[in-house]
C-alpha positions as CSV (number, residue, x, y, z in Angstrom):
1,X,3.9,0.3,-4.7
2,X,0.4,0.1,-6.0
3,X,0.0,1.7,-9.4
4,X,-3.4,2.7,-11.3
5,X,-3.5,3.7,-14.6
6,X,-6.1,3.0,-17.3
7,X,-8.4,5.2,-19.4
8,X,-8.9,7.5,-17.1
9,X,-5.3,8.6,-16.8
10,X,-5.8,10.1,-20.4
11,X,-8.8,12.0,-18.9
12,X,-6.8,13.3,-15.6
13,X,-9.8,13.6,-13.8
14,X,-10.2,10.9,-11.5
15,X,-10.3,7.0,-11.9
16,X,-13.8,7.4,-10.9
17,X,-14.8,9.6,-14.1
18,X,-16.9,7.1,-16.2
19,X,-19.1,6.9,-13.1
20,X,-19.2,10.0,-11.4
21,X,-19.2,12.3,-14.8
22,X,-21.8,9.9,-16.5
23,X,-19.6,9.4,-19.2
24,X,-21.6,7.3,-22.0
25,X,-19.5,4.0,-22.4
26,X,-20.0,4.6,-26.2
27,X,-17.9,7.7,-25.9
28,X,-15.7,6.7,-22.9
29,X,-14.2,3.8,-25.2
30,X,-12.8,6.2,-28.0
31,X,-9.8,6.6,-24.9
32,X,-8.8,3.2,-26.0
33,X,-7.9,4.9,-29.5
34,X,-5.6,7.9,-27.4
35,X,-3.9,5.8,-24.6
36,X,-0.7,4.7,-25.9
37,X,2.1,4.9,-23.1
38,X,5.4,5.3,-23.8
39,X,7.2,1.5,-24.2
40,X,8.2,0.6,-21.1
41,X,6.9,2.6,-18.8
42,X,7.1,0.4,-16.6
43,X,10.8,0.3,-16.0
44,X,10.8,3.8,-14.2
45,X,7.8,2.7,-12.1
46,X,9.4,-0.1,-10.8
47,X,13.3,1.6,-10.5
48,X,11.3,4.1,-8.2
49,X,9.8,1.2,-6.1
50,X,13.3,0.1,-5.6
51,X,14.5,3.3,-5.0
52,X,12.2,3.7,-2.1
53,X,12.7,0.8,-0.4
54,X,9.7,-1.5,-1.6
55,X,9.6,-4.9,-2.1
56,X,6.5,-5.6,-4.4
57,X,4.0,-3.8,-6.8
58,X,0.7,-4.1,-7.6
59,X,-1.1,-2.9,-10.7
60,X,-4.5,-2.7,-12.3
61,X,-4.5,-5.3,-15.2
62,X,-8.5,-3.7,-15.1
63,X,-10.1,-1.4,-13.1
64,X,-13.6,-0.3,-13.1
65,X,-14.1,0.9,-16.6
66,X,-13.7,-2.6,-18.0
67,X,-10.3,-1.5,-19.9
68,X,-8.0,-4.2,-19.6
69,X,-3.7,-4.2,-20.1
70,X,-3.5,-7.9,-20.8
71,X,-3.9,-9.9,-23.9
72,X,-7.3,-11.4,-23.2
73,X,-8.8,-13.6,-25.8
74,X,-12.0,-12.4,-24.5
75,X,-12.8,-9.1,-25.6
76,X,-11.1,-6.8,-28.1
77,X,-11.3,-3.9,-25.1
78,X,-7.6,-4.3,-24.0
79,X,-4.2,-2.8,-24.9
80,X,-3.0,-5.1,-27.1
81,X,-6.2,-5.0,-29.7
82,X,-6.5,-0.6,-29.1
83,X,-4.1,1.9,-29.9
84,X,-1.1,0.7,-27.2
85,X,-0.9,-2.1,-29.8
86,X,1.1,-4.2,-26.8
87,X,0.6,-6.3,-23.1
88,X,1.0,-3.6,-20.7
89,X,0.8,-5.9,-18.3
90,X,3.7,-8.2,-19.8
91,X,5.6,-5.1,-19.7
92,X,4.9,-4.4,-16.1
93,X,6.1,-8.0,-15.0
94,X,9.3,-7.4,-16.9
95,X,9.7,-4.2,-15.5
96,X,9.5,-5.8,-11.3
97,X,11.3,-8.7,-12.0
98,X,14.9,-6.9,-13.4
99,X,14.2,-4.7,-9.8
100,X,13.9,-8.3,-7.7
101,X,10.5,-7.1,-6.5
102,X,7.7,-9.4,-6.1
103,X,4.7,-8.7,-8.4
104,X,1.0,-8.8,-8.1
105,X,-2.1,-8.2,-9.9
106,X,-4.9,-5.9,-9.3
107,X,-8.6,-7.1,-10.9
108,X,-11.3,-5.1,-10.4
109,X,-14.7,-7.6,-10.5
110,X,-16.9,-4.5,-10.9
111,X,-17.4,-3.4,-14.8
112,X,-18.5,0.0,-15.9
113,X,-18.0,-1.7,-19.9
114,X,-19.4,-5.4,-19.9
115,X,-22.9,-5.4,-21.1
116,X,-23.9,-7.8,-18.1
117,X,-21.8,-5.7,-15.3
118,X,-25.2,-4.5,-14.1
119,X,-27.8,-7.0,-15.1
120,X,-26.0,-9.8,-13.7
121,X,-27.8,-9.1,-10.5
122,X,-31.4,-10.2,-11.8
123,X,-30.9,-11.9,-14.8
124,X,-29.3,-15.2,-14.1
125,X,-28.3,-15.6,-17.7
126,X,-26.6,-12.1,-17.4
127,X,-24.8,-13.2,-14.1
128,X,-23.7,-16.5,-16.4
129,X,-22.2,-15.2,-18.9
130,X,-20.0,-11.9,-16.6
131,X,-19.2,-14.7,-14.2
132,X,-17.7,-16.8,-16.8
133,X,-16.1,-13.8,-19.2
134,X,-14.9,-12.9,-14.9
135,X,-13.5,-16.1,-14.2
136,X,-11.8,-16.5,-17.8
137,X,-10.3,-13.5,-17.2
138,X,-8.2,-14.3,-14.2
139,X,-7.7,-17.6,-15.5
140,X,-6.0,-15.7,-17.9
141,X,-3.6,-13.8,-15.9
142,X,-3.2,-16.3,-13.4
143,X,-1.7,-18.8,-16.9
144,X,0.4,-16.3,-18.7
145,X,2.7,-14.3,-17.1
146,X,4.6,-16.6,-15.0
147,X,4.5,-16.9,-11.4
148,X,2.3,-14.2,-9.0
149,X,2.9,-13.0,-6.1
150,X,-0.4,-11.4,-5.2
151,X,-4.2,-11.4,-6.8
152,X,-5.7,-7.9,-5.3
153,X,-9.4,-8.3,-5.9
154,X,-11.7,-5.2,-5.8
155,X,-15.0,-3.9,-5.8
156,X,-17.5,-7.5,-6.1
157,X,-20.6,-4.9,-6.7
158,X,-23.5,-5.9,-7.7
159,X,-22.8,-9.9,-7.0
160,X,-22.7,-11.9,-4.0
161,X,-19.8,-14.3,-3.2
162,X,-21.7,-17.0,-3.9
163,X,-23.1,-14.6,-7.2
164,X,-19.2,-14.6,-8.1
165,X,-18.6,-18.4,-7.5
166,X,-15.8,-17.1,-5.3
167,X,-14.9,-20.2,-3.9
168,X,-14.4,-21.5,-7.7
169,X,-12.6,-18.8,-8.5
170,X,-10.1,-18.8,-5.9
171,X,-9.4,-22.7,-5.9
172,X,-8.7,-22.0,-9.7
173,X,-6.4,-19.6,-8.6
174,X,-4.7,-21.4,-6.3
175,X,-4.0,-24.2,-8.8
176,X,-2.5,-21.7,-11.2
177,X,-0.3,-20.1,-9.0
178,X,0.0,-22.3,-5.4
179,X,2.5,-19.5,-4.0
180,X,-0.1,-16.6,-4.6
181,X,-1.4,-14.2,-2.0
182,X,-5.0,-13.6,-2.0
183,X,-6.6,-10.6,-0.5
184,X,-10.4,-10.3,1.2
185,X,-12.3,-8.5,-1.8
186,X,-14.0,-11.1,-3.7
187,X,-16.3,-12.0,-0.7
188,X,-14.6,-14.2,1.1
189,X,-11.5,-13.8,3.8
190,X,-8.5,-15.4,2.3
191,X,-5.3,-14.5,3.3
192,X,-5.3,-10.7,4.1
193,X,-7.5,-8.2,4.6
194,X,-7.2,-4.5,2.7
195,X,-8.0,-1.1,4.7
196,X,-8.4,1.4,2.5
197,X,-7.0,4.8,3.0
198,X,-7.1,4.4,6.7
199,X,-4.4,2.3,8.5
200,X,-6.7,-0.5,10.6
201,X,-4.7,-3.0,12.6
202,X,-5.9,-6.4,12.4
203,X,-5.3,-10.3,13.6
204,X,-5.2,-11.4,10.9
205,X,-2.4,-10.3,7.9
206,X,-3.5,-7.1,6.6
207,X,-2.3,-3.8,4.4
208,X,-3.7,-0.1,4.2
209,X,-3.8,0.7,0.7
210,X,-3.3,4.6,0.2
211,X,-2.9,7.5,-2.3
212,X,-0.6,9.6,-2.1
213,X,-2.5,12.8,-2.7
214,X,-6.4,11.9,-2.8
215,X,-6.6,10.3,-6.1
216,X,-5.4,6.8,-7.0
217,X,-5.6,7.5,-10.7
218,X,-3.8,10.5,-12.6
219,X,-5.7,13.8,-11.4
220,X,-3.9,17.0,-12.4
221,X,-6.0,19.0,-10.3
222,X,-5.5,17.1,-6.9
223,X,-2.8,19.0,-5.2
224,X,-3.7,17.9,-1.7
225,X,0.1,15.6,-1.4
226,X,1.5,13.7,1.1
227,X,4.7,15.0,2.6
228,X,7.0,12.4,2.7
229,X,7.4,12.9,6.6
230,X,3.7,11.7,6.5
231,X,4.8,8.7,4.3
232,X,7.3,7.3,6.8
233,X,5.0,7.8,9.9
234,X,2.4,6.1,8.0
235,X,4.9,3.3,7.3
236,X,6.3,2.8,10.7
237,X,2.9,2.8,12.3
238,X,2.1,0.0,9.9
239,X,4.9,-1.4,10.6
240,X,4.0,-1.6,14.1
241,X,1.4,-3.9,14.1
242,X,2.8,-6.0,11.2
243,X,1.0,-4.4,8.5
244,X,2.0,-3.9,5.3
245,X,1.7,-0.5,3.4
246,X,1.1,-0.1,-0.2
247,X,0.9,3.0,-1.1
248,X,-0.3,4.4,-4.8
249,X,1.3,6.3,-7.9
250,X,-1.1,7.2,-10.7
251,X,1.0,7.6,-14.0
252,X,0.0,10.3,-16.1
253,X,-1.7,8.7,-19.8
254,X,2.1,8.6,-21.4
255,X,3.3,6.3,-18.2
256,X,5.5,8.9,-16.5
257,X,4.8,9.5,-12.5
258,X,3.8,13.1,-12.0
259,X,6.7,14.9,-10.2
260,X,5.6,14.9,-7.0
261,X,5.4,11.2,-6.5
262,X,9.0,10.8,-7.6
263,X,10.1,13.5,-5.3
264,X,7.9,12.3,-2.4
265,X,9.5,8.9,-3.0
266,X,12.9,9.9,-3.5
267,X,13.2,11.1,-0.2
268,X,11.3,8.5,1.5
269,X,13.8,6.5,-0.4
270,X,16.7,8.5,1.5
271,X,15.1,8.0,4.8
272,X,14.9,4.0,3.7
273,X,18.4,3.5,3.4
274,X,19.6,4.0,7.0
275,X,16.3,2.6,8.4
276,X,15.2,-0.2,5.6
277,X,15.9,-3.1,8.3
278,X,13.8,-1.7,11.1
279,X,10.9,-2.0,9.0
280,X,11.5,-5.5,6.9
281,X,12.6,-6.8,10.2
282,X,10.3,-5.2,12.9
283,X,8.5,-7.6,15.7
284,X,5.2,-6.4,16.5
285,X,5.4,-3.9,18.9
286,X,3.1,-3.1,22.1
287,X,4.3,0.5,23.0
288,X,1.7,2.9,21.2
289,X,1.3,6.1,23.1
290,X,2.8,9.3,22.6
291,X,1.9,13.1,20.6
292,X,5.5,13.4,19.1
293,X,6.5,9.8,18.2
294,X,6.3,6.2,16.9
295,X,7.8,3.1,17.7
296,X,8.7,-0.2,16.4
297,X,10.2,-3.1,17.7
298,X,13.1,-5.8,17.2
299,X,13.2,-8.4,20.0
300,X,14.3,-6.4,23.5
301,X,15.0,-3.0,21.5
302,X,12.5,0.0,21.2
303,X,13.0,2.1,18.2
304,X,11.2,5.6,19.0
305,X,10.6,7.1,16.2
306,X,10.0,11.3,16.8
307,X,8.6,12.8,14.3
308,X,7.6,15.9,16.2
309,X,11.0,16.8,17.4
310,X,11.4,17.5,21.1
311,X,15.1,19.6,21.4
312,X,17.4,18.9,24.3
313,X,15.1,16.3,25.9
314,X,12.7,13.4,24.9
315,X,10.4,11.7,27.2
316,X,8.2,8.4,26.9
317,X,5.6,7.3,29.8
318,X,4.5,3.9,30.8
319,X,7.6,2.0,29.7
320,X,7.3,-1.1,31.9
321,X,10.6,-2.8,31.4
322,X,13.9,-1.4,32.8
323,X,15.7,0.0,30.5
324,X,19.6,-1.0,29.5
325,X,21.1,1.8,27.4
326,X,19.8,4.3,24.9
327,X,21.7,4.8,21.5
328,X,21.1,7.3,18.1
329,X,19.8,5.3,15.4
330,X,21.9,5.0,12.9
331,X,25.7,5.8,14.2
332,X,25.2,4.3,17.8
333,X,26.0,7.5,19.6
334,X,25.3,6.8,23.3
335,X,23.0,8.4,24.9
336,X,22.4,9.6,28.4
337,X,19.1,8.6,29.9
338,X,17.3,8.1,33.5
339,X,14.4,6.0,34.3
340,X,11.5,6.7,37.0
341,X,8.7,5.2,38.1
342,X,6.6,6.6,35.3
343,X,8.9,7.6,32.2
344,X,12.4,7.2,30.5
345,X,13.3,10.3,29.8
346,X,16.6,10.8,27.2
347,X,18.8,13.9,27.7
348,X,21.7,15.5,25.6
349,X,20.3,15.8,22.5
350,X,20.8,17.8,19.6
351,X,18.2,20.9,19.4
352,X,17.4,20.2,15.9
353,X,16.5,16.8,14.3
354,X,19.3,14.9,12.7
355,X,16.7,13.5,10.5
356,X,14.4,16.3,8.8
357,X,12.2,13.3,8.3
358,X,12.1,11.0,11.3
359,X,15.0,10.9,14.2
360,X,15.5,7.5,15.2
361,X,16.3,6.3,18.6
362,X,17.1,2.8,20.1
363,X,16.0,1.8,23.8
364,X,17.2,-1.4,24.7
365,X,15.2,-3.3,27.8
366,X,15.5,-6.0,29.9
367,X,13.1,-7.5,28.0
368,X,10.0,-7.1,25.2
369,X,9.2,-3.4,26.0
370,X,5.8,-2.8,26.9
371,X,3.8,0.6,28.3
372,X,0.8,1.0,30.5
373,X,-0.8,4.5,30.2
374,X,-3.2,3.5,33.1
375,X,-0.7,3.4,35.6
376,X,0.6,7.0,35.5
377,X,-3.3,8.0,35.6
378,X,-4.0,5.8,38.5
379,X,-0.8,5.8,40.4
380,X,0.8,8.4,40.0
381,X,0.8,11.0,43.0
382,X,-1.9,13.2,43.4
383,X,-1.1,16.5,45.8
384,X,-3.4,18.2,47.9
385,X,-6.2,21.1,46.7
């Protein structure tokens, strides 16, 4: 679960509002006087992260507009010193910890508030004193909550990595917190890179961040949601190439999720209890192909996802290995199947999905499955014109 919140959820329009509305900083920090969340907000977020089958959460201790939700000794801009009158960010860790999830910290470099966030980039005294106040900063988090699980970096506009002193940074990091995850936004690689809205398979450890409308901050006028069948197929094809996916809720200014997150969730949530161990457990998985379905792997066995339902009969081309026995996933209803030079094709089944999300089947083979689209094109028989 990745969660923003900040100023701009009192605004509703946008985490990008500052910016793209041209609000005046002068008048942008009188939301510090009106954002006062409920206490504990927190709790609910992280309950719902439980719910849905998650294992960690992120959350902005300070995004873009320079607000932060720690107690920072370095500017009076934070929770604590404005009208929340608390650590928002101490609540948070609370909040994951009586869940069991693993917890991590979103920093955004870029400031929309510090009077060197812009200068910084020609004026070498500027770039000195944002580096350090930077720096100090995630010193800060990194000293006073206890152990971290991830530091999620973003935006390192208008500085270079050597302009950050990234390399600093990060051993400074490391010494604070020598279990920490580090991902590829202050310059330099680290240990995982960070798609953004987009699900991008890499070689190296990686996670697609996403919304789940098109907003990552509160914006009551973004209807444009996720259904939660998308959610799963987004998961499983993440999960597919070993990805993790952290997907976004943008509390509204009191610290309540807006409705549709919860319900989108909740069922997700529902689909995650019968299928939780083919994603925390999945191999990485070299079938790809097909219009109505995903797969995942664990060892010899090919979970097909469909999230197109077929009816009577479900087909997969290219399947290389022979395959042993096909089951319903969960119950382990057998099912009967035949195999052919070019596809496996499962018959018997049930005209409607059992799943209104994603119906599950499990293919076991003779060993790791693996498909070759180019061999129906090339070899398959051809007739006469």
């Amino acid at each position: 679960m990745f969660i923003h919140f900040g100023l701009y959820s009192v605004l509703g329009r946008h985490e990008w509002a500052m910016e793209e509305e041209g609000i005046p900083v002068a008048e942008y920090e009188l939301l510090a006087k009106q954002f006062n969340p409920k206490p504990h907000a927190a709790r609910a977020w992280a309950k719902l992260a439980k719910a849905a089958g998650m294992k960690y959460m992120v959350m902005t201790t300070k995004h873009h507009e320079g607000f932060c939700h720690f107690n920072t000794k370095l500017t009076s801009y934070c929770a604590p010193k404005q009208a929340a009158g608390r650590d928002l960010v101490a609540e948070y860790v609370e909040a994951a910890q009586a869940e069991g999830l693993r917890h991590g910290f979103y920093y955004s470099l870029m400031d929309w508030h510090h009077p060197d966030g812009a200068r910084c980039k020609t004026d070498e005294a500027a770039r000195r004193r944002f580096v350090d106040y930077i720096h100090g900063q995630v010193n800060e988090l990194c000293s006073n909550y206890g152990k971290l699980d991830v530091l999620w970096y973003d935006v390192n506009w208008p500085l270079t990595a050597e302009g950050w002193e990234s390399e600093k940074m990060n051993k400074m990091v490391r010494q604070l917190q020598p279990d920490i995850l580090i991902n590829n936004r202050s310059g330099i690689p680290e240990d995982f890179t960070t798609p953004e809205q987009r699900i991008q398979a890499s070689a190296a450890p990686w996670e697609a961040c996403m919304t789940m409308n098109d907003s990552w901050g509160y914006n009551r006028g973004d209807d444009n949601w996720k259904s939660p069948k998308t959610v799963v197929r987004n998961l499983l094809t993440c999960t597919r190439d070993q990805g993790n996916y952290l997907l976004n809720i943008g509390p509204k200014a009191d610290g309540s999720i807006p409705e549709q997150s919860v319900e989108i969730l909740t069922k997700v949530g529902h689909w995650m209890d019968t299928h939780s161990d083919l994603i925390h457990k999945a191999d990485r998985c070299k079938v790809h192909s097909s219009e109505f379905a995903g797969f995942t792997r664990q060892g010899n066995t090919l979970y097909i996802h469909s999230h197109f339902w077929e009816g009577e009969t479900l087909s997969v081309g290219g399947l290389q290995q022979k395959v042993l026995s096909a089951k319903m996933y969960p119950g382990g209803k057998t099912l009967k199947f035949d195999q052919q030079d070019f596809r496996v094709r499962i018959s018997g089944l049930p005209a409607a999905p059992p799943d209104p999300l994603v119906t599950t089947i499990a293919v076991e083979c003779d060993a790791e499955p693996t498909q070759d689209m180019q061999a129906i094109r090339i070899n398959r028989k051809r007739e006469n014109v």
